[in-house]
FIMI-297646 format. One record per residue (C-alpha): x, y, z. Coordinates in steps of 0.1 Angstrom, whole numbers, padded with zeros to 4 digits, always signed. Layout:
XYZ ...
end
This chain:
-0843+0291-0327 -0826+0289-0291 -0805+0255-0292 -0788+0253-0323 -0756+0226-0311 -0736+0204-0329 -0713+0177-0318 -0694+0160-0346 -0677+0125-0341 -0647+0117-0365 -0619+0092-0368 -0588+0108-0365 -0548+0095-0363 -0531+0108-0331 -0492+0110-0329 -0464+0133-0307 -0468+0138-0267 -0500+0134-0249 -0516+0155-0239 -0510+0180-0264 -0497+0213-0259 -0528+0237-0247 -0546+0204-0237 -0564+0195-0204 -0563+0156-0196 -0596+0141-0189 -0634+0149-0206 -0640+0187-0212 -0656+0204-0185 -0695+0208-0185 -0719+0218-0161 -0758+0215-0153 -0769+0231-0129 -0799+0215-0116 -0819+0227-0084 -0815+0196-0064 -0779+0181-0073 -0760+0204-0094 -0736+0183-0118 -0701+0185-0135 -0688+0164-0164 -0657+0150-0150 -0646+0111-0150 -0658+0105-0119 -0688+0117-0120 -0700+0097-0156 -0683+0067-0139 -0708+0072-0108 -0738+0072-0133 -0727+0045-0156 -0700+0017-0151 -0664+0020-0136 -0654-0005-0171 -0654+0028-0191 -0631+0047-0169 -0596+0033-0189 -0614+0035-0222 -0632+0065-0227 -0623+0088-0198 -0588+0084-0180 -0562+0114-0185 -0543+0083-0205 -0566+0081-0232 -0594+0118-0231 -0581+0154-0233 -0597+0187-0246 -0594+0215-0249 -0618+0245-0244 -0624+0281-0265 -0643+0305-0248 -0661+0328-0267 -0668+0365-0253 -0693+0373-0286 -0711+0342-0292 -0713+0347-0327 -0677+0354-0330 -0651+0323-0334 -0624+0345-0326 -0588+0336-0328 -0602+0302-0340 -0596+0295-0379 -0634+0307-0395 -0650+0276-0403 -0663+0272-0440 -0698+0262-0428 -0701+0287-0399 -0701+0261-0376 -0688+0278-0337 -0667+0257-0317 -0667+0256-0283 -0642+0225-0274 -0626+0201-0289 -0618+0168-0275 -0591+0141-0281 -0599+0102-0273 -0573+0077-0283 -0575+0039-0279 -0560+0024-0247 -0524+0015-0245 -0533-0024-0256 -0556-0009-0285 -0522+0011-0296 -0494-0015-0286 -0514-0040-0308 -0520-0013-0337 -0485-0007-0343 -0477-0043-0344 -0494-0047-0373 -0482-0049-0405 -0511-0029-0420 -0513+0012-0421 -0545+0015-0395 -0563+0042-0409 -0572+0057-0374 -0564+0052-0335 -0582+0077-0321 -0618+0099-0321 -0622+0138-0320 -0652+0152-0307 -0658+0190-0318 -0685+0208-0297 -0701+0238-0317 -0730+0256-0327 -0749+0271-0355 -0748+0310-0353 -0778+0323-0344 -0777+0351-0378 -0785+0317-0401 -0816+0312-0408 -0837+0278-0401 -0842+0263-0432 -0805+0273-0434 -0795+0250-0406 -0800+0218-0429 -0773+0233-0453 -0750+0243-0426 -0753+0208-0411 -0746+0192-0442 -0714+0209-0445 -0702+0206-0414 -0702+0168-0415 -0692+0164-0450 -0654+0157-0447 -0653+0146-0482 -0617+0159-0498 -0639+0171-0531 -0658+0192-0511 -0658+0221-0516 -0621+0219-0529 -0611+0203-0490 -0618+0231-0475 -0642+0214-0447 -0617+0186-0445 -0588+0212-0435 -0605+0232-0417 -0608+0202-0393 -0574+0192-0393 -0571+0230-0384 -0592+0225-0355 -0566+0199-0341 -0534+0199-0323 -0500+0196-0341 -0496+0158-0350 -0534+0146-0354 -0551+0145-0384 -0583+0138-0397 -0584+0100-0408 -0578+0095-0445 -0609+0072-0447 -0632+0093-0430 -0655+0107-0455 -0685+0123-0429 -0686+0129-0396 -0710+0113-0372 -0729+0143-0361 -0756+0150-0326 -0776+0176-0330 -0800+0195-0311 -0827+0222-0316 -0852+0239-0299 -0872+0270-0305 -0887+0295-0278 -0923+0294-0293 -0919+0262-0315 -0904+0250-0344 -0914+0266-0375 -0924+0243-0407 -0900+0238-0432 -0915+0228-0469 -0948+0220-0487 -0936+0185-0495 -0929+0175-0460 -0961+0189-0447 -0980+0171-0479 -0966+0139-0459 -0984+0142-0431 -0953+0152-0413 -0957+0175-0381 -0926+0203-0374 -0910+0184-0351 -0908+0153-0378 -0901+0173-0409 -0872+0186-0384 -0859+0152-0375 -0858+0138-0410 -0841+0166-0428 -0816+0169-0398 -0809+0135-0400 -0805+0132-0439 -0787+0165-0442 -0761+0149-0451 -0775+0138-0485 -0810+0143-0502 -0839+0131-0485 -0850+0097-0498 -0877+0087-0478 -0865+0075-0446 -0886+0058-0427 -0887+0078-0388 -0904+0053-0374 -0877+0028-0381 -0848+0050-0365 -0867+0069-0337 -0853+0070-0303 -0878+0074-0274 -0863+0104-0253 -0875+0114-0223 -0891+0149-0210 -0912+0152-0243 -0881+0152-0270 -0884+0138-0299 -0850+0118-0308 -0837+0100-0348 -0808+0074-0343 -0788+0056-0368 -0751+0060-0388 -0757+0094-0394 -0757+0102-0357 -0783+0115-0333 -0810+0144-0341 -0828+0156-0313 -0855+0185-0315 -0877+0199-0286 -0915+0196-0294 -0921+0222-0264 -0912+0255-0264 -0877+0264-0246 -0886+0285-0219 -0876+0285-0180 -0898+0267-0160 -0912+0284-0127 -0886+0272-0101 -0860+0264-0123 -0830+0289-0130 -0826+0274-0166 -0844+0258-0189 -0853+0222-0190 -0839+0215-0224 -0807+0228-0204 -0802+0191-0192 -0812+0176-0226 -0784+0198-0241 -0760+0180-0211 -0769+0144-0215 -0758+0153-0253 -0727+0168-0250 -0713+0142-0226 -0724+0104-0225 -0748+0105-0256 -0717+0116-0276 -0699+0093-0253 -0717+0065-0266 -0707+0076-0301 -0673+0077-0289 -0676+0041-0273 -0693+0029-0304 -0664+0048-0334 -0636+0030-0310 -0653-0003-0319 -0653+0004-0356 -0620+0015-0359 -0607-0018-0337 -0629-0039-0360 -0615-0022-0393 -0583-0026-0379 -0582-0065-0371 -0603-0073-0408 -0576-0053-0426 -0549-0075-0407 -0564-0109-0410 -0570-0100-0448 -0535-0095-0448 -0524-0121-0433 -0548-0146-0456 -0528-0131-0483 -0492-0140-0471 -0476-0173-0458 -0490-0189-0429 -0476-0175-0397 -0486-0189-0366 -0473-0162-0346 -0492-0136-0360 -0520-0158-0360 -0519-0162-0324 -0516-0128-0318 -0546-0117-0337 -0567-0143-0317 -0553-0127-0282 -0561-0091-0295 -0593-0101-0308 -0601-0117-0270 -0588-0087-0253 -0610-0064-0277 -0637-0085-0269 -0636-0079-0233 -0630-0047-0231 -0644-0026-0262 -0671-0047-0268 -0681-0059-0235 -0680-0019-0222 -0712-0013-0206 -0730+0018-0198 -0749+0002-0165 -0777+0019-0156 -0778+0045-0179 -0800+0037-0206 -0802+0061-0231 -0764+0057-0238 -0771+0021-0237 -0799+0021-0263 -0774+0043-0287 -0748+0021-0286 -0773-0009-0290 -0790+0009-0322 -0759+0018-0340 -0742-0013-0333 -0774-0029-0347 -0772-0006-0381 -0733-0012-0382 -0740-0053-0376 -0709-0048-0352 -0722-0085-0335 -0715-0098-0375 -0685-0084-0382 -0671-0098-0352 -0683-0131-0356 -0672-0134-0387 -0638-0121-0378 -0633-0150-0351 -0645-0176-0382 -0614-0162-0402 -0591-0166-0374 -0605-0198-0371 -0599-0212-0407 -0563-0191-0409 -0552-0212-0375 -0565-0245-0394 -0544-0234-0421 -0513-0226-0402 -0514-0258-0385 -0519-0279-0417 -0492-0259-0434 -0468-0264-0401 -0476-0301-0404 -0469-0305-0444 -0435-0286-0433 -0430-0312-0405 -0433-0345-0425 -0410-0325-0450 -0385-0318-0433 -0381-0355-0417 -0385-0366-0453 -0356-0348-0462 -0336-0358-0429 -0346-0395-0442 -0339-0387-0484 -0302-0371-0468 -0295-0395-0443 -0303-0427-0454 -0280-0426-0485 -0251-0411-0470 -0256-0435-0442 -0255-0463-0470 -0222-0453-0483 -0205-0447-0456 -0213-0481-0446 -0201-0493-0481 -0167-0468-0482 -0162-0478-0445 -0158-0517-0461 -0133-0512-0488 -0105-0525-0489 -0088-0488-0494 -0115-0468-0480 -0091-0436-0486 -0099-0403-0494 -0106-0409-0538 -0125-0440-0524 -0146-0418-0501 -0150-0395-0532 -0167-0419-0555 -0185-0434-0530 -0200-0398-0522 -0207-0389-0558 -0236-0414-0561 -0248-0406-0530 -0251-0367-0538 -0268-0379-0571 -0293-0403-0555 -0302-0372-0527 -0308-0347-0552 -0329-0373-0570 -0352-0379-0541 -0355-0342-0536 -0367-0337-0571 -0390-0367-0571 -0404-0357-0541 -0432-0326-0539 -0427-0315-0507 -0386-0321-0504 -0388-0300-0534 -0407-0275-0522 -0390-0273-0490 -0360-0266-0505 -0371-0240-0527 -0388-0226-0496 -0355-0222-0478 -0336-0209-0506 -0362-0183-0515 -0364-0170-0478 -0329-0168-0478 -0328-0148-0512 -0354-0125-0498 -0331-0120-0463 -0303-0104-0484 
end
């Protein structure tokens, strides 16, 4: 096995300065050196490819930094902690939402679970064996805190900065992977084979389930059309790509080809991921907070606000675009299909909808209350003023037992009445709750 890399996509909470310390700001560095325009992964350059929209969101020093280890000995990690898996990192990056996204977030009354992504570029040591690599894949994306007594799970939050932590609702990674083989990639088990799977497909399935047993999965529903003769499964789990050529250096060509393949990974078919775990935690975010607020007392306010950040989510997360670049575009497209990110949206605006109805029903009940109880007050005192005002000793023990049925007939009306009555109650209880 030559290729044996790893990018894992997870959730994460981001807090203290930015960048942090021993942190670059922008997307890690990355090159491919092709023969006729050599390329390096910097914002301006996967703007040029794809569409200036995703500058602020996925690649501005603002909202991307990373941070790079450099390994002399492949196979050794280091000074890095050793991961339980045996998974070798080679960068790790830091993407948090955009200062909107996080203005908006902290506004909220709920706990968001997440406000950021990490990406962790590794590798699979080349001493494990290939029907190994399932195992070790398993492992690495399983952030469970059972397994393996949360030994995976801090081992990742040992992988990040001071401050940042691995979201405490983030159960698995979303994990790209990518083999290849020199000479091609060997077979993996009888029961595969028995399905009339080829290498390459036994390869993509148990990649792609490695995560869990195998249970079937269909490859036909989650394959990816890749170019230059890769073989490509899409859905939640992530991205498995395997090269159905041998990896070998073309005549003319300094690298490999599968050397490109391995860039267009790392940078924006993980970026896509990135684009795409943004959305989620946005969407989680706002359904949390409208459940909230369907729970407590009508606030138009917060109502209002949750409309505006669902409209300014809208056009920026959601309406990202990846331009010309397809691939990217098809990820994003296929997971936000298997996530029904189009749904939960939808059905988000419907809530808003019906809580606003709400708010403005329960803003007119108060309305007619409240003039009902300037009327129940006012008319009555009103009365007996008039009546003390024609006395002929309209003094101060006149004034008195004039008042006295007035007070009684008031506090009658209020009782009667439903809504005086709970309009009172209301205001006393909100007072109550202010000391």
């Amino acid at each position: 096995m030559l290729r044996r890399e790893v990018v894992l996509v997870l959730g994460v909470r981001v807090s203290g300065n930015w960048p942090p310390e021993g942190y670059r700001s922008g997307p890690v560095s990355l090159y491919w050196p092709r023969r006729a325009d050599p390329v390096r992964s910097t914002a301006e350059s996967r703007i040029k490819y794809t569409h200036e929209s995703l500058g602020p969101l996925l690649w501005d020093s603002s909202v991307r930094c990373y941070r790079e280890f450099p390994q002399e000995n492949p196979e050794s990690p280091g000074p890095l902690p050793p991961s339980p898996s045996g998974l070798v990192l080679d960068a790790v990056e830091l993407i948090r939402l955009d200062a909107h996204a996080r203005s908006s977030l902290s506004e909220m009354r709920c706990d968001a679970a997440a406000d950021g992504v990490a990406v962790f570029h590794g590798r699979m040591p080349a001493r494990v064996a290939p029907t190994d690599m399932i195992e070790l894949l398993r492992n690495c994306a399983d952030l469970d805190p059972r397994h393996g007594g949360g030994a995976y799970r801090a081992w990742a939050n040992r992988m990040l900065p001071p401050g940042c932590e691995v979201a405490r609702d983030q159960r698995e990674a979303v994990y790209l992977c990518l083999i290849t083989s020199r000479t091609g990639l060997p077979p993996l088990d009888e029961r595969s084979a028995g399905r009339g799977l080829d290498p390459p497909d036994q390869w993509l399935l148990h990649l792609y389930e490695a995560s869990r047993k195998p249970a079937g999965t269909s490859l036909d529903a989650k394959r990816l059309p890749l170019v230059g003769g890769l073989s490509g499964v899409m859905g939640l789990r992530g991205l498995v790509v395997v090269g159905t050529e041998p990896d070998v250096v073309r005549p003319g060509y300094d690298v490999s080809y599968y050397a490109g393949s391995s860039y267009q990974q790392r940078t924006l078919y993980t970026d896509a991921f990135v684009l795409a775990r943004l959305q989620d935690l946005l969407i989680d975010a706002l359904d949390a907070e409208v459940e909230l607020a369907a729970r407590s007392t009508p606030d138009r306010r917060r109502i209002f606000r949750l409309e505006r950040d669902l409209l300014v989510f809208r056009r920026t997360y959601l309406g990202a675009s990846f331009g010309r670049s397809e691939k990217p575009k098809a990820i994003l497209r296929r997971w936000q299909t298997e996530a029904d990110t189009h749904a939960r949206v939808q059905n988000l605006r419907e809530d808003l909808t019906e809580l606003s109805r709400q708010v403005q029903t329960f803003e007119s009940e108060n309305t007619n209350a409240i003039l009902g109880l300037i009327a129940a007050i006012a008319l009555p005192l009103a009365t007996g003023l008039a009546i003390w005002a024609g006395l002929p000793d309209a003094g101060a023990t006149a004034l008195w037992w004039t008042l006295l049925p007035v007070v009684i007939t008031i506090l009658v009306l209020i009782l009667a009445v439903r809504g005086l009555r709970r309009l009172v109650l209301d205001a006393f209880g909100r007072r109550h709750r202010g000391r």
